[in-house]
C-alpha positions as MATLAB code, in Angstrom:
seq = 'XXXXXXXXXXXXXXXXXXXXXXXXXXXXXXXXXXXXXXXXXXXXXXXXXXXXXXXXXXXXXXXXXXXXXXXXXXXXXXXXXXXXX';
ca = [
       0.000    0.000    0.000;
       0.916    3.469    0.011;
       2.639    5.412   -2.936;
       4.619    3.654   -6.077;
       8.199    4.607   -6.019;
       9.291    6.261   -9.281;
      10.157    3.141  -11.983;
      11.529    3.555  -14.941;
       9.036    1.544  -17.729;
      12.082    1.574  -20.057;
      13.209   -1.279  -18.351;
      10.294   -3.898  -18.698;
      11.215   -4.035  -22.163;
      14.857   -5.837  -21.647;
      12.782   -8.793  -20.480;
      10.161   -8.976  -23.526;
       6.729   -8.208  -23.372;
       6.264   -7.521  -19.857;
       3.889   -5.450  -17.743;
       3.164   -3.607  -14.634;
       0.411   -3.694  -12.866;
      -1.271   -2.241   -9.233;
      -4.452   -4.870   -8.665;
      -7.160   -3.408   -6.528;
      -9.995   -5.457   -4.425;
     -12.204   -3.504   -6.295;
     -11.427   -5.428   -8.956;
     -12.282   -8.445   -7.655;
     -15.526   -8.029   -6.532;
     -19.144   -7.143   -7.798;
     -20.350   -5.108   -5.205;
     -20.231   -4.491   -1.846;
     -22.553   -7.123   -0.654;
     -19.720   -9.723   -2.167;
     -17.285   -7.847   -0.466;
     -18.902   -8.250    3.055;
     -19.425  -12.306    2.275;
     -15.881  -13.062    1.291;
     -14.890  -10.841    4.022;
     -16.828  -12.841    6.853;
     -15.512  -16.275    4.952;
     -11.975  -14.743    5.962;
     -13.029  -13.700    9.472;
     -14.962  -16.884    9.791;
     -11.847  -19.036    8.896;
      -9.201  -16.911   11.154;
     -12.025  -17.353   14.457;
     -12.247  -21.173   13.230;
      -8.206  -21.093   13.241;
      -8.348  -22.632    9.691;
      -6.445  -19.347    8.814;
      -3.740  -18.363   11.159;
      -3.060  -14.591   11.436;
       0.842  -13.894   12.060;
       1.286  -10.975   14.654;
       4.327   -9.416   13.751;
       4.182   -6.406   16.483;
       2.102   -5.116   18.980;
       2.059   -0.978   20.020;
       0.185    0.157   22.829;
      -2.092    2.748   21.098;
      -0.465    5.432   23.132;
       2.301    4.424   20.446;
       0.610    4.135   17.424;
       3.358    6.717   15.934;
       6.062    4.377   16.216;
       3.953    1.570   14.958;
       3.644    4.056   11.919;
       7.288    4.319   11.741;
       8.026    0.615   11.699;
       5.739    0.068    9.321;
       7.065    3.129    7.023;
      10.412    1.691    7.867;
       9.881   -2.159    6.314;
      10.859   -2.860   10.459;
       8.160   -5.393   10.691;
       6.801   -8.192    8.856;
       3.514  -10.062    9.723;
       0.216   -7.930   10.721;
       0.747   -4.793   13.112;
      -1.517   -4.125   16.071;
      -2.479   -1.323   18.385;
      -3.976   -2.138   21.422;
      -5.806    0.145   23.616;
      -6.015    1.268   27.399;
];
């Protein structure tokens, strides 16, 4: 997520016919009812624990700042959380 860093097209050409591309879910689903069903399969598989989540961090929200930073930094891997109180 987050802005594309400058790339020169030029360069896809060295390798043959090759593209670039930025997907978006938006292009994946009809509408937003379909959005909300796949969404709930996903949910519904991760509170099963068919789907296990990797936690990566966890930031008191007091810090969600330097949860920003490590994230803007490529300082974390897995999914980020902020936790309150």
């Amino acid at each position: 997520s987050g802005p594309v860093p400058p790339f020169d097209l030029q360069r896809l050409n060295l390798g043959g016919s090759l593209f670039i591309t930025r997907p978006s879910l938006a292009h994946y689903t009809r509408d937003r009812a379909e959005l909300e069903l796949r969404a709930g399969a996903v949910l519904g598989a991760v509170a099963a624990g068919r789907l296990r989540v990797r936690i990566g961090a966890r930031f008191p929200l007091a810090q969600a700042a330097a949860a920003h930073r490590a994230l803007e930094g490529r300082a974390t891997t897995g999914k980020v959380l902020l936790l309150p109180g």
